[in-house]
Every structure is written in structure tokens, then in C-alpha cells.
PAKE-186478 format. One line per 10 residues: number of its first residue (from 0); their letters; for each residue x, y, z of N, C-alpha, C. Coordinates in steps of 0.1 Angstrom, whole numbers, plus 5000, padded with zeros to 4 digits. Layout:
N
NUM = a = X Y Z X Y Z X Y Z; ... $
END
This chain:
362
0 = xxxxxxxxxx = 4494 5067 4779 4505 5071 4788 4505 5061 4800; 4492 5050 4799 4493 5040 4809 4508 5034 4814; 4512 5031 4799 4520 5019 4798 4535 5026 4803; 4539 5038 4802 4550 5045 4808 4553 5039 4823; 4563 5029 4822 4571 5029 4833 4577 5042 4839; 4575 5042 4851 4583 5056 4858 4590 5047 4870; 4599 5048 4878 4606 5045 4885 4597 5050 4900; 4600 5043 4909 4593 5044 4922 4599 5057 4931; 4592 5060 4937 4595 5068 4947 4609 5064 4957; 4621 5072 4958 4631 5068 4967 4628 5069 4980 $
10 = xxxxxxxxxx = 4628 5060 4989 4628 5062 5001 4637 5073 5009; 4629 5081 5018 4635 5096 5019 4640 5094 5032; 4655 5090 5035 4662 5088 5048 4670 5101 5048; 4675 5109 5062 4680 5113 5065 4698 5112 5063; 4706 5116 5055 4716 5114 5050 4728 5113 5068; 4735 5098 5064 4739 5101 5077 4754 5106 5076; 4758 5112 5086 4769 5120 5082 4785 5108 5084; 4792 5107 5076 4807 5096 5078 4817 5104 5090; 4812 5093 5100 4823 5103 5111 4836 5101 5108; 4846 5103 5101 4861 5101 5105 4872 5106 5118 $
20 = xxxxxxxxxx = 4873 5101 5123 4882 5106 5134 4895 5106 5134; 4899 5118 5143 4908 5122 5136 4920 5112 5148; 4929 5107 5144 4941 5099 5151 4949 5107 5161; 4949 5116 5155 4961 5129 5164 4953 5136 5172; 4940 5137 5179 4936 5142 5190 4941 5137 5199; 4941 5145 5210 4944 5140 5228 4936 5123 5230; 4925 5119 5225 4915 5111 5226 4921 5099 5225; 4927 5097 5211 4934 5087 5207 4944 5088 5210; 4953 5098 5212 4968 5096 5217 4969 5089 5231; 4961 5093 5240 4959 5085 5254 4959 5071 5253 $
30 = xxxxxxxxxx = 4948 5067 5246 4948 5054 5240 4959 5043 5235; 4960 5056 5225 4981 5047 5224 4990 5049 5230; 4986 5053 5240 5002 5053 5255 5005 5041 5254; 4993 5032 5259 4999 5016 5265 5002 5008 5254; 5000 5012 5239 4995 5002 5226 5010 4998 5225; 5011 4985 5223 5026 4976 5217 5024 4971 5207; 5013 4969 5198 5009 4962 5186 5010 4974 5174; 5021 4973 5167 5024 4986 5157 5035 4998 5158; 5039 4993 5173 5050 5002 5177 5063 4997 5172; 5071 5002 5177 5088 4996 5182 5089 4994 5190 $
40 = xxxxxxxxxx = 5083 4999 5204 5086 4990 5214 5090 4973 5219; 5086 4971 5215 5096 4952 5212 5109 4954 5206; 5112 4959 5198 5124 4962 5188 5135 4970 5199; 5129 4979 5206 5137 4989 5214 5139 4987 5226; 5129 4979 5236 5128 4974 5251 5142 4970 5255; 5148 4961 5247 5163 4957 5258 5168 4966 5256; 5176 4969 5242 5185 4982 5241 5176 4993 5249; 5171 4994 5252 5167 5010 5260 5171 5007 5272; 5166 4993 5282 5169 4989 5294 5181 4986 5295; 5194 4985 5283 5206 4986 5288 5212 4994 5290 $
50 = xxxxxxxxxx = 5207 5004 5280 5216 5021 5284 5210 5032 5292; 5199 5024 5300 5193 5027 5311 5205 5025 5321; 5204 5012 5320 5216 5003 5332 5225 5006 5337; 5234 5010 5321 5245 5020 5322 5248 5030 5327; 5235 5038 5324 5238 5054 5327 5232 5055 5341; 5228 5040 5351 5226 5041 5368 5238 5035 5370; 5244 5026 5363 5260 5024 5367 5270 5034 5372; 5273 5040 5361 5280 5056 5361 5272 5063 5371; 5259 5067 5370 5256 5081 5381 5257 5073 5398; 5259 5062 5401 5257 5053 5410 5273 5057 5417 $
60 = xxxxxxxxxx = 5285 5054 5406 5296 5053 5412 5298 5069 5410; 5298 5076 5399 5296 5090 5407 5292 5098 5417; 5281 5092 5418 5273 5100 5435 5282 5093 5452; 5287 5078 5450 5293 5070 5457 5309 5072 5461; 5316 5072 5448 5330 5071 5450 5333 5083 5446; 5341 5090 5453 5346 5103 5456 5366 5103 5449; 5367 5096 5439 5381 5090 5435 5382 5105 5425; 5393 5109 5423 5399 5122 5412 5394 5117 5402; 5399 5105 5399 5401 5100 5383 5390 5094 5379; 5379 5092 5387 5367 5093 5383 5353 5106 5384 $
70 = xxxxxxxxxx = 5360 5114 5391 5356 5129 5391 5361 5135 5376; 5368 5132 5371 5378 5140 5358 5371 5133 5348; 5367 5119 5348 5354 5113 5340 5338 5122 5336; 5337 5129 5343 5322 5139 5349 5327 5154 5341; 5332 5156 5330 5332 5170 5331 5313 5179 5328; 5322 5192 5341 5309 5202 5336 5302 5206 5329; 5312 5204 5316 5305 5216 5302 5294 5202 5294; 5285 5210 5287 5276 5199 5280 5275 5204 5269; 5288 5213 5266 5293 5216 5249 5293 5206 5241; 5299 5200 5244 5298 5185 5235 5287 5176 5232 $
80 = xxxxxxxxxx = 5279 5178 5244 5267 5168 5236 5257 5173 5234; 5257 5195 5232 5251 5196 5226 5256 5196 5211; 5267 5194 5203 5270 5195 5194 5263 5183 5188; 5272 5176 5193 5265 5159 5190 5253 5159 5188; 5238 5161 5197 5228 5160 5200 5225 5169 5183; 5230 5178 5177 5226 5187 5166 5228 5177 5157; 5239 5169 5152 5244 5161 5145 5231 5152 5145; 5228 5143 5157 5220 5136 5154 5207 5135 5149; 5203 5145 5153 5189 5152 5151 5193 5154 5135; 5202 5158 5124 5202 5158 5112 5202 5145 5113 $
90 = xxxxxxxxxx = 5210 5135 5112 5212 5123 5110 5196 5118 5111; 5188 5120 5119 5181 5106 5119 5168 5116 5114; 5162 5126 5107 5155 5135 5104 5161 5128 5089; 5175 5129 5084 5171 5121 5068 5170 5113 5071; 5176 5105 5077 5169 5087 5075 5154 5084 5078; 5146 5092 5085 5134 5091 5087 5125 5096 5073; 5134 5107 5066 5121 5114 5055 5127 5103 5040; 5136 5098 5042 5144 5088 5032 5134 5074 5035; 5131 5074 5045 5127 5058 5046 5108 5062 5041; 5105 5072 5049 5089 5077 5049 5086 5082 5029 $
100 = xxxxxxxxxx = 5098 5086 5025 5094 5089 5008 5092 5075 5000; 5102 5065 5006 5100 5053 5001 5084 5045 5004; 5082 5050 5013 5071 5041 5016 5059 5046 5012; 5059 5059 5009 5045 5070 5003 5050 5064 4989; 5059 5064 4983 5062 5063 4969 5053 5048 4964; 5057 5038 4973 5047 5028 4971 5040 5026 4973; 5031 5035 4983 5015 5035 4981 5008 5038 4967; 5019 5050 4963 5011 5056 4952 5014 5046 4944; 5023 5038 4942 5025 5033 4933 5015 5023 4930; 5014 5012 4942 5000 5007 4945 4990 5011 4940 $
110 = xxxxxxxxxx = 4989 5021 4944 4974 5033 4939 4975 5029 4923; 4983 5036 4919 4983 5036 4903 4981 5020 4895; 4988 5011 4902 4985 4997 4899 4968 4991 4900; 4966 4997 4908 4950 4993 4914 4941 5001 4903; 4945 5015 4901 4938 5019 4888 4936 5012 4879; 4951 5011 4870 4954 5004 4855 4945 4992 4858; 4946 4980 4867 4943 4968 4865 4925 4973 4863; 4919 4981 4874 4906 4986 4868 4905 4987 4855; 4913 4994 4850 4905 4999 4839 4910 4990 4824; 4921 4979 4830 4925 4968 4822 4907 4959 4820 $
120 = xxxxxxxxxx = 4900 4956 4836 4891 4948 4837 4882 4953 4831; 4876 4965 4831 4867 4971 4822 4870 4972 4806; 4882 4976 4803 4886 4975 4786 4883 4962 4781; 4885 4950 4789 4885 4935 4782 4871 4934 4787; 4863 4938 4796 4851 4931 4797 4840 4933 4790; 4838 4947 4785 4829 4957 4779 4836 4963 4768; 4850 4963 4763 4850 4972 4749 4857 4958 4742; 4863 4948 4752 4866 4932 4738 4849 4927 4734; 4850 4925 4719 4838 4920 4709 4842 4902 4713; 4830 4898 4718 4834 4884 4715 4821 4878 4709 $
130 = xxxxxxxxxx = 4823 4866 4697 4812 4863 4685 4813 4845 4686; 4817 4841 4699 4819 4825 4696 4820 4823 4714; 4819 4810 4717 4821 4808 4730 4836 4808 4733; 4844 4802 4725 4855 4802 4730 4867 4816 4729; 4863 4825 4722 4866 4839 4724 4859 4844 4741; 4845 4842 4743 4842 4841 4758 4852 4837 4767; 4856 4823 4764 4869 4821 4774 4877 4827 4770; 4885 4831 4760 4898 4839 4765 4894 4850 4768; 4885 4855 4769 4885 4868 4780 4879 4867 4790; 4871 4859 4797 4873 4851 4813 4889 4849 4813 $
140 = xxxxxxxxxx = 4893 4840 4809 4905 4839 4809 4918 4854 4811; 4914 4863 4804 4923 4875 4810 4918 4883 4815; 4906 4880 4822 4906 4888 4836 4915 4878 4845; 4908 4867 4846 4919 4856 4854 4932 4866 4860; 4939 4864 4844 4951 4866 4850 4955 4880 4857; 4945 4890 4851 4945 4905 4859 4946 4901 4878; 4937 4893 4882 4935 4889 4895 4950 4881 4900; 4957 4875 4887 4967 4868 4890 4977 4876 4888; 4978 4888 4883 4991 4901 4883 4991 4905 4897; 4978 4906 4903 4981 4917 4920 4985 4903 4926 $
150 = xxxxxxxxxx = 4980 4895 4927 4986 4884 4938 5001 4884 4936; 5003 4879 4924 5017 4877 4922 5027 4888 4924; 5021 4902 4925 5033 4908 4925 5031 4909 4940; 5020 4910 4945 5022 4910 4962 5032 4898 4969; 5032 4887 4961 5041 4875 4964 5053 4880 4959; 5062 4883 4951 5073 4886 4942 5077 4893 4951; 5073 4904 4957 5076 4919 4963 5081 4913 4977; 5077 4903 4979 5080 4896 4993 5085 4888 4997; 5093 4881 4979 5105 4869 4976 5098 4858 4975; 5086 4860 4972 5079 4843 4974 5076 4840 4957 $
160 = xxxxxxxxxx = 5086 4834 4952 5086 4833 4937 5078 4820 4930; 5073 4823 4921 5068 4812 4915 5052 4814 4913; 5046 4807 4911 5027 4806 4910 5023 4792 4919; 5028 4788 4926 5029 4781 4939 5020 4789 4951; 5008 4794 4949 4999 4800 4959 4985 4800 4956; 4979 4802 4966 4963 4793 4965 4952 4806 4954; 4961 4822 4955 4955 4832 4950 4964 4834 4939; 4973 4824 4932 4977 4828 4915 4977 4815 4909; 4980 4803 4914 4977 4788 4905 4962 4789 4899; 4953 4784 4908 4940 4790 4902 4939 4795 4885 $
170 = xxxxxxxxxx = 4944 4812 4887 4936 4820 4878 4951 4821 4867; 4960 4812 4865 4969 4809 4857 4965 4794 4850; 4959 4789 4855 4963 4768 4850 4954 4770 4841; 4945 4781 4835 4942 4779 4817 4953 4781 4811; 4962 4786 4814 4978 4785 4803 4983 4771 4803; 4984 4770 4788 4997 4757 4786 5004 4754 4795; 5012 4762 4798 5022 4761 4808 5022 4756 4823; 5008 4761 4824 5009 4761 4842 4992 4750 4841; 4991 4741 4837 4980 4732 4837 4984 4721 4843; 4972 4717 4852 4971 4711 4864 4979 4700 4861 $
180 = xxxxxxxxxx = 4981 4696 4848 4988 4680 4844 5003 4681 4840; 5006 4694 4839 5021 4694 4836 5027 4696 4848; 5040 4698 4843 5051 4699 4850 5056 4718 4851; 5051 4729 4859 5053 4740 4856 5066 4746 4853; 5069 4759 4845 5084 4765 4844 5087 4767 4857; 5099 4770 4860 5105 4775 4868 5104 4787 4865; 5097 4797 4866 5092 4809 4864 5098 4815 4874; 5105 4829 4876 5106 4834 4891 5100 4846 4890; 5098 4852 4880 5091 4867 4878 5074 4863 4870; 5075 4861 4881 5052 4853 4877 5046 4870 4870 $
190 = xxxxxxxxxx = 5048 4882 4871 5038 4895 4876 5047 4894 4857; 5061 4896 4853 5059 4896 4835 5054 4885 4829; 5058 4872 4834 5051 4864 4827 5037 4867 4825; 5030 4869 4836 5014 4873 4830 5014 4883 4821; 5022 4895 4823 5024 4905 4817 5024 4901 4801; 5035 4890 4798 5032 4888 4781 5024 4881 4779; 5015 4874 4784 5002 4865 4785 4992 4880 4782; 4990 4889 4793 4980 4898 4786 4981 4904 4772; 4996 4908 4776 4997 4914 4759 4997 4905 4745; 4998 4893 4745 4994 4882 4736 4978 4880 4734 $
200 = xxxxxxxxxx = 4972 4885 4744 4957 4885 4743 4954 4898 4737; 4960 4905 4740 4957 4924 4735 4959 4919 4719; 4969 4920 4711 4974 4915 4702 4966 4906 4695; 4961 4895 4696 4952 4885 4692 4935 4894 4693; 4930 4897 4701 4920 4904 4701 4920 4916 4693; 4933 4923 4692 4932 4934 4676 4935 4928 4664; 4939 4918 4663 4939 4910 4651 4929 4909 4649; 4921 4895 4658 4906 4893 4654 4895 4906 4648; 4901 4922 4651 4887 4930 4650 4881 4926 4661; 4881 4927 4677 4874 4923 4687 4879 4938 4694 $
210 = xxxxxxxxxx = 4890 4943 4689 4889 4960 4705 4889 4968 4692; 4880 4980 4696 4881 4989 4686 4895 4999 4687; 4893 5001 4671 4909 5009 4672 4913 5021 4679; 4901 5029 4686 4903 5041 4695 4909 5037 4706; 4901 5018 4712 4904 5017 4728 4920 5013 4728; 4924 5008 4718 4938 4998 4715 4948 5005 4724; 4954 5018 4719 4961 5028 4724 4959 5031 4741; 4944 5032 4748 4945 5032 4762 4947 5016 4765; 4942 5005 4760 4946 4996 4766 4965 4991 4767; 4968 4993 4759 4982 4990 4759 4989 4999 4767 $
220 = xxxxxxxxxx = 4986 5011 4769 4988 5022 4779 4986 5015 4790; 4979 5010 4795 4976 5004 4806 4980 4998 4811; 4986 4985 4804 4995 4974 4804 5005 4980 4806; 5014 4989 4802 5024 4991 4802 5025 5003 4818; 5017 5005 4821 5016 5012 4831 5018 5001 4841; 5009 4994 4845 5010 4983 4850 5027 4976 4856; 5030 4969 4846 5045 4973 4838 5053 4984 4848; 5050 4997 4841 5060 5003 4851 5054 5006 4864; 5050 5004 4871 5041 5005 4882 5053 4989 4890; 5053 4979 4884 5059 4969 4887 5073 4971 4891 $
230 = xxxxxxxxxx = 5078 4978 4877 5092 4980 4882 5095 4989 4891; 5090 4996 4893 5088 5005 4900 5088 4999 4921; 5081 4994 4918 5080 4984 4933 5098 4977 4938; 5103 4969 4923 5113 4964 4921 5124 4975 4928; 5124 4987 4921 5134 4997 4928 5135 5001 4936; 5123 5001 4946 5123 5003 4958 5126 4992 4966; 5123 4984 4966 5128 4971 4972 5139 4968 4974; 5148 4965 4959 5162 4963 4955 5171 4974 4962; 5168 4988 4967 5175 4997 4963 5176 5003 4977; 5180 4997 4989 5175 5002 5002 5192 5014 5002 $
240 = xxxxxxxxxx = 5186 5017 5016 5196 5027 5023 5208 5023 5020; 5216 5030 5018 5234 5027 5014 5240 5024 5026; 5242 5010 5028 5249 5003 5041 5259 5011 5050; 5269 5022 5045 5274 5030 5051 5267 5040 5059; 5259 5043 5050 5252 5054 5060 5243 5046 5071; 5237 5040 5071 5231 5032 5082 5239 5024 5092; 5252 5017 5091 5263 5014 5097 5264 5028 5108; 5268 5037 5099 5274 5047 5107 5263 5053 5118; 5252 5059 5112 5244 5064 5117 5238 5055 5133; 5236 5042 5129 5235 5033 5143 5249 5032 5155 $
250 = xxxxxxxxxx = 5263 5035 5147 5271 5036 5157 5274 5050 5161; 5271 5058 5159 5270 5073 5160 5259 5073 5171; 5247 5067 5172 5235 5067 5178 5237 5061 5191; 5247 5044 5192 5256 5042 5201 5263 5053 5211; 5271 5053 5203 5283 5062 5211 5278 5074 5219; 5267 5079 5213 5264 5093 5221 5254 5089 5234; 5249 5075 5224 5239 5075 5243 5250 5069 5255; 5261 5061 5249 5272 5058 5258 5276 5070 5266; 5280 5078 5260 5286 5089 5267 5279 5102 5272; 5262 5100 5271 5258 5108 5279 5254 5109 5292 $
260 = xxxxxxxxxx = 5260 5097 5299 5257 5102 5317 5269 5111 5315; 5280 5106 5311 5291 5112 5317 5293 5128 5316; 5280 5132 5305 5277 5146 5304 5271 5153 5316; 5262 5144 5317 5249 5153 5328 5251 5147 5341; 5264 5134 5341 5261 5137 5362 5262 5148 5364; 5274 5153 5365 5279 5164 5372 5267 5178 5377; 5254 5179 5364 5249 5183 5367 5236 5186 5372; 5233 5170 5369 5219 5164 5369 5223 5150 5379; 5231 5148 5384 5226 5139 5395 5219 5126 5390; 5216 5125 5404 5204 5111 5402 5196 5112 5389 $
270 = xxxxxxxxxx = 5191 5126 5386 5185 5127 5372 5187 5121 5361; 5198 5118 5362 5207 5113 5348 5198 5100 5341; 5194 5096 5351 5196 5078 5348 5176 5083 5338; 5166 5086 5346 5153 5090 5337 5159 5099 5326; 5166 5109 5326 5170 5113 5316 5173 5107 5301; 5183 5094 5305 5191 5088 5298 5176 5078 5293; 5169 5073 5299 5159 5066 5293 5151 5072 5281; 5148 5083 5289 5139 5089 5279 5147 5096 5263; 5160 5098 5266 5168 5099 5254 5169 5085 5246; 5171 5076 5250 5172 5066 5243 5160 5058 5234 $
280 = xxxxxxxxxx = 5147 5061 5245 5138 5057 5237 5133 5063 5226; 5133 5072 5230 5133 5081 5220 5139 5084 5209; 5152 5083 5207 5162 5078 5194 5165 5067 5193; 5167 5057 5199 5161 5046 5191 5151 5044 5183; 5139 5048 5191 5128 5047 5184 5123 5052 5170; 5134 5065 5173 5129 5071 5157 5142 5063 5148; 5149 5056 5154 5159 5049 5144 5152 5034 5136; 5149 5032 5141 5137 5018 5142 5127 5021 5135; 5123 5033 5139 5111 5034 5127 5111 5035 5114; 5122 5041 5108 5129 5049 5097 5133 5031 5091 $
290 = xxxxxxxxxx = 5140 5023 5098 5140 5007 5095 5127 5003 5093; 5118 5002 5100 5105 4997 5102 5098 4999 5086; 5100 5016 5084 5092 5012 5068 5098 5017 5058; 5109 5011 5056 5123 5014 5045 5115 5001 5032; 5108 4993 5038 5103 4981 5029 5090 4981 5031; 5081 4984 5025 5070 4987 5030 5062 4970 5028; 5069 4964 5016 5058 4953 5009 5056 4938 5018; 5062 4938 5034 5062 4928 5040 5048 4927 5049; 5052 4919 5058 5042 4909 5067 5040 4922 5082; 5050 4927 5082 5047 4939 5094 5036 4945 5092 $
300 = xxxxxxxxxx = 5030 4953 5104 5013 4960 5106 5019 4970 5102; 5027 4976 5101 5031 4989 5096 5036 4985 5079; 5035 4976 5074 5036 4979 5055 5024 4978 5054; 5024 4982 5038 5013 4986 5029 5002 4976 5034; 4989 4976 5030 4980 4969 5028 4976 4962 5018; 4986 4955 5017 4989 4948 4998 4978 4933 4999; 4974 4931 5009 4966 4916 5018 4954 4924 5009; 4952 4936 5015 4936 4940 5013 4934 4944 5003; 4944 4953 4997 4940 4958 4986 4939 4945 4975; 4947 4939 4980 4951 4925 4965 4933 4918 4962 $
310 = xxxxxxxxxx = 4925 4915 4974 4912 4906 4979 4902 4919 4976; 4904 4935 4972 4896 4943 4967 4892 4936 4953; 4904 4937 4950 4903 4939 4931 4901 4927 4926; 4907 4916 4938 4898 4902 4935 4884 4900 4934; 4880 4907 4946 4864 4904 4946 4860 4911 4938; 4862 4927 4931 4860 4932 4921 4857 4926 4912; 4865 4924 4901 4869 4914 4894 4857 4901 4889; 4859 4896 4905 4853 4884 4900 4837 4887 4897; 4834 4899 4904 4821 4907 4907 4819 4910 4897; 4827 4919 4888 4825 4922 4870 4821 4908 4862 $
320 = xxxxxxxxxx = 4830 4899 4865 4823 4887 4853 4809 4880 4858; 4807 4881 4869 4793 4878 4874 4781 4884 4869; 4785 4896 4862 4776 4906 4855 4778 4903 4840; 4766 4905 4832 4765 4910 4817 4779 4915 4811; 4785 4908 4801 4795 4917 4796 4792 4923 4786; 4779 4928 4781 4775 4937 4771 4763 4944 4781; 4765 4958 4783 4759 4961 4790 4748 4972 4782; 4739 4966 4779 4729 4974 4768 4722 4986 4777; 4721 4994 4769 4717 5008 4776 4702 5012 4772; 4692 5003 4763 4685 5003 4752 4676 4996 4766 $
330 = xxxxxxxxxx = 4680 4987 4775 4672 4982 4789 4674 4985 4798; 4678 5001 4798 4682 5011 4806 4659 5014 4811; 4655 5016 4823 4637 5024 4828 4645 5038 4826; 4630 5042 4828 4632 5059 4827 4638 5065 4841; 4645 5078 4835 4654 5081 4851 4649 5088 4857; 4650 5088 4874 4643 5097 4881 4648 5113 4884; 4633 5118 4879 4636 5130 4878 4636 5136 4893; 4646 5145 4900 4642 5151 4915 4640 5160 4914; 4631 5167 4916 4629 5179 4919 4632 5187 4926; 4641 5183 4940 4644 5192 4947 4661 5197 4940 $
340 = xxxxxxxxxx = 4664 5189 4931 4677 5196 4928 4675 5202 4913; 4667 5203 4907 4664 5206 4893 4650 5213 4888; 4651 5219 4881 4637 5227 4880 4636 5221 4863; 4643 5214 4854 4641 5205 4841 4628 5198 4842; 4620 5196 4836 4612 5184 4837 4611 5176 4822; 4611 5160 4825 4613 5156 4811 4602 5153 4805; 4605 5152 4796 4590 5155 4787 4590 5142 4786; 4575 5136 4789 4571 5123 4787 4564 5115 4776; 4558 5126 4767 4554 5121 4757 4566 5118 4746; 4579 5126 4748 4591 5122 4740 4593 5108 4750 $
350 = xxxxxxxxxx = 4595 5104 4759 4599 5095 4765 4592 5082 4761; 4580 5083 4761 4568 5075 4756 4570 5071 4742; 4576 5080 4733 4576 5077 4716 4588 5071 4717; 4600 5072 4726 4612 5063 4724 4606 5051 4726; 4606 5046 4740 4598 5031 4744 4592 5025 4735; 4582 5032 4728 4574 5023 4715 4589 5021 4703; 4597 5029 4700 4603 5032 4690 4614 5020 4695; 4620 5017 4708 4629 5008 4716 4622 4992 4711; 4607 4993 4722 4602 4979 4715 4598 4972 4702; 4595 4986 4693 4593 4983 4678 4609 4974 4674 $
360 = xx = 4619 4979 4677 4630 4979 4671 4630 4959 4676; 4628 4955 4688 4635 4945 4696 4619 4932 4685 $
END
């Protein structure tokens, strides 16, 4: 029983606990009083400072000039903008949950892309048979291009067409097509073209007998997931807010901050003018935001994280082929048994007859 490897004692650290904090405390909100990196404020600062301007214009020559016909400008009642004020409040509550569904929708969508290509990288790394070197390269070769699907659709998504980038030339120029010596297509949809490049490799490797017939069905699932996951991006992109309704809704947004001194001199005074500020910033702001992430797949600090997530699955990736692509389980040491979570103990003299039975075999 000398010869029984057993695995070492784990070093016994105190588990440390993952603080997450939470954003929406008092703590951090204080914080982001003064923050301009992420906001709208840039977007909103003049327009706010002009219907600031206006509504000290108005309370200025109302408090000043004592004229009829600018007294008859000031009515009492603030029936009207509370109606208005109801109107708007619908109005910019759907454009806000219309722009915010669009932009959850492509996270997940994301999400689900970042899956499939996983489980694309594992299907071809560990269940493709390869029996020659050059079968080794074409599956180096389509991971490649798995690394070369997220780049490119993070480029595509953001109108930057072609394989003209330092993270998809690269892991495309083993194709005919795109080699360093030719002259490339004019390709504008790079994310299908790879698309029938993997599936030409799926296809060829179940020809050869290299994917077993159980995996065939999830891998092509995959691909095609992939696939719709893509188009999927396309719809949201292609398919923004209906120009009427946003037309209207910004001049509707207009008109009422226009005409709200002429609500609340009469009863608010000098008030009017802070009043009118903090109205405006305030709907503006949520108008702007509802714009801000109607597109989620751009260069703004408020879209997706398409930069990071794309440089995950890269280093992934490349991390997978850096490892064994037959991963034998036969040079698996013996597992550690813990005792503080199990009362099983393994029996070592079975463990002991495998080992001889493992080495006889090799």
C-alpha cells in the first residue's frame, strides 16, 4: 500500500466572504451626485440651461411689468399642466421600458451567444476524433474562427464591415479566401460567412467519422443557435423606435417645458425659474436615457460590454487549445476524500487494484 498515491493535504484558509455592494444605497448614491462619466448630463446641460433662461425671462417680466396683456399671459389655474404633466409621464414611462426591453433583450442575447460558442469550443476540442496532423489543423483552425464569430459580430453590430481588424484577420487567413497573399471578398456579413465555414467543418468531420453521432445533433444545435442569437442582434439594431413616435414625443416634451412658467408664475413667483430647472432636467433626462440605450451595441459606457465579453471567450479559447485535446481520465491521482462533509470512506485496497490494473494496461 506503499505505492498508493494519495493527494496532499489542502491548505485550510478561512473562506473569504465576496463583498458585493449594493449601487442603490445612500453610500453610492452620494457618490454619484457629482459623477458626469455615464450620465446624460453633457447631452442635457444646454437644453436645460435654456429653458432655465426662459422660464427667468417670463417670471422676470411678470414680476416687473404690470401690462393687462401680459397679466392675461399668467393664468391661475394649473389644470392644464396638470393634464399635460399625466400625458407625459405615460409618454416617456413607454419609451423608457421600450428602450430598457431592447437593451435586456441583448444582454441575454449575448448571454446565450457566449454559451453556444462555449460549448461550440468544447464539442470540437474534446468530442472531434483527429488521426493525422492535418485534421489537428482544421480543428485549431475552427476554434480560430469561433474567436473570429464574437469579434466580428461585435464589429458588424457597430457597422464596421469586413475582416479588416486586428481581432478577426488573424483567426480567418487559414481560409482560401482571406490569405495573407490574396486579394479578400468583399464580404460585408463576416459573423455568416464564418458561420458556413463552421458548418463546412461540422459536415466534413461527420463525414470523416471524427464527431460521434449522439454529439452531431447538439453541435449543429449550437451553430444554429449561434445563428439565431445573431439575427437576433440584427433586429434589434435594424428595428429602432418608430420615428413618429419619437418626433412627437420630443416635441410634446418641448412644448410643455415652454409653457410651464406661464403656468406657475402667477403662483409660484420667483419659484418658477428653480422649478422649471428641475422639471427639465429631469425629463429631459429620462428622454435621453430611453435614447442612450435604444442601441445597446456601441462605443457609449452605457452599452453592452461586448469589448469584454468578446477578450473573455478569446482568452478562453485560446486557453482551451493550450491544453490536451484528449483529456484522459485514466491520469486522473486519487480524489480527496473530506471528511468534514462526508462520512463515505473509500476503500483503498479497491483503489490500489485499479492503479496496478491502470498501469498493467499502459
Amino acid at each position: 500500500m506503499s505505492d498508493l498515491r494519495r493527494p496532499a493535504m489542502p491548505s485550510r484558509r478561512p473562506t473569504a466572504t465576496l463583498k458585493v455592494h449594493n449601487e442603490s444605497n445612500y453610500y453610492h448614491s452620494i457618490k454619484n451626485l457629482a459623477r458626469f462619466s455615464g450620465s446624460v448630463i453633457p447631452s442635457i446641460f444646454i437644453p436645460t440651461l435654456l429653458m432655465t433662461a426662459w422660464s427667468a425671462l417670463w417670471t422676470a417680466l411678470y414680476k416687473t411689468q404690470k401690462h393687462t396683456w401680459l397679466t392675461n399671459l399668467f393664468p391661475s389655474s394649473v389644470l392644464l399642466i396638470t393634464i399635460v404633466s399625466v400625458v407625459m409621464g405615460l409618454l416617456l414611462v413607454f419609451r423608457n421600458n421600450t428602450a430598457y426591453d431592447r437593451y435586456w433583450e441583448g444582454r441575454r442575447l449575448l448571454g446565450t451567444l457566449e454559451m453556444q460558442v462555449r460549448n461550440l469550443a468544447r464539442f470540437f476540442w474534446i468530442g472531434v476524433i483527429t488521426r493525422d496532423s492535418h485534421q489537428v489543423m482544421e480543428k485549431r483552425g475552427a476554434m480560430n474562427l469561433l474567436i473570429a464569430f464574437m469579434h466580428s459580430t461585435k464589429h458588424y453590430l457597430r457597422n464596421e464591415l469586413g475582416a479588416d481588424y486586428d481581432d478577426v484577420f488573424p483567426y480567418v487567413s487559414h481560409l482560401p479566401d482571406f490569405a495573407p497573399d490574396v486579394s479578400p471578398p468583399q464580404v460585408k456579413n463576416m459573423p455568416m460567412e464564418i458561420g458556413f465555414h463552421l458548418g463546412g467543418f461540422i459536415q466534413k468531420a461527420r463525414k470523416n467519422e471524427q464527431i460521434d453521432a449522439s454529439q452531431i445533433g447538439c453541435i449543429t444545435a449550437s451553430l444554429s443557435a449561434c445563428i439565431d442569437c445573431f439575427t437576433g442582434f440584427e433586429r434589434i439594431r435594424d428595428t429602432p423606435l418608430p420615428l413618429a413616435y419619437s418626433v412627437h414625443l420630443k416635441q410634446t416634451l418641448i412644448v410643455y417645458l415652454l409653457s410651464l412658467p406661464f403656468q406657475l408664475c402667477a403662483t409660484n413667483g420667483w419659484g418658477t425659474i428653480p422649478i422649471q430647472l428641475v422639471a427639465s432636467f429631469t425629463l429631459m433626462g429620462l428622454e435621453a436615457i430611453g435614447g442612450e440605450i435604444e442601441n445597446p451595441f456601441g462605443y457609449d459606457e452605457n452599452d453592452l460590454p461586448m469589448d469584454v465579453i468578446c477578450a473573455m471567450i478569446h482568452e478562453e479559447i485560446t486557453g482551451m487549445m493550450d491544453r490536451p485535446d484528449k483529456l484522459d481520465c485514466t491520469k486522473w491521482l486519487d480524489p480527496w476524500e473530506d471528511l468534514t462533509s462526508t462520512n463515505a470512506k473509500l476503500n483503498e485496497s479497491a483503489m490500489f487494484q485499479a492503479r496496478i490494473s491502470v498501469d498493467h494496461v499502459k
